[in-house]
Phi, psi and omega in degrees: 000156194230199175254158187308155181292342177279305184301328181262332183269323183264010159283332175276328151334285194301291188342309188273340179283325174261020169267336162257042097284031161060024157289142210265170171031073218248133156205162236206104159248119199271138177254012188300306181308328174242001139293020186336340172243034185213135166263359185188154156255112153293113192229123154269143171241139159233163188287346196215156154305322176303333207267332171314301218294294186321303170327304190299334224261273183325322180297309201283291172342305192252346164273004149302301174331303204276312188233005167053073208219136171223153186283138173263006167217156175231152164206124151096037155271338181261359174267355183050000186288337202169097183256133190247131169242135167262098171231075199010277174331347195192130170217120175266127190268118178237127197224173157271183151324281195320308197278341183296305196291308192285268171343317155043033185318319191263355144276006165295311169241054171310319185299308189294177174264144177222158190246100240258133168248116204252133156316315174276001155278155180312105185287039206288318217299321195275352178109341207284000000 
């Protein structure tokens, strides 16, 4: 099973937005099974707080552009160490190294499946 075609367009969106902006290690958890009101998570790592705020910044930017999409909850933008963009169907994780490793988000939801997300590849992985 796979996550909705709504739920695939806007993780490659976000994907590609925060891959030019040189974010690392990009994945995709689908949590639909221990969620009811999200089918997926995005989780990034960048190196720096600037490079969080500019990722979270870029993301927001191009599903407004792309999909004419605005978040309904944003969090933890001015400490910029660990940016939440909420866009109920998808909640995006924008992290440093340091709080992504301290955090440890994808052995939290180990059990679900999750997906290595590459921008420049064929997004087949997400269902799109």
């Amino acid at each position: 099973m796979t996550v909705s075609s709504h739920t695939s367009q806007l993780i490659a969106v976000a994907a590609q937005a925060a891959s030019d902006k040189l974010a690392s290690d990009m994945k995709m958890i689908d949590v639909r099974a221990r969620m009811p009101l999200s089918e997926a998570f995005m989780i990034c790592s960048a190196s720096s707080a600037r490079q969080v705020s500019a990722i979270a910044e870029n993301i927001m930017d191009e599903l407004a552009a792309q999909l004419d999409l605005r978040p309904e909850r944003i969090e933890g933008r001015t400490e910029g160490h660990w940016v939440l963009i909420d866009y109920a169907d998808v909640v995006i994780h924008v992290l440093t190294d340091e709080d992504r490793e301290y955090y440890a988000l994808e052995s939290l939801w180990a059990d679900q499946p999750i997906t290595e997300l590459d921008a420049d590849r064929d997004l087949e992985a997400l269902g799109a």
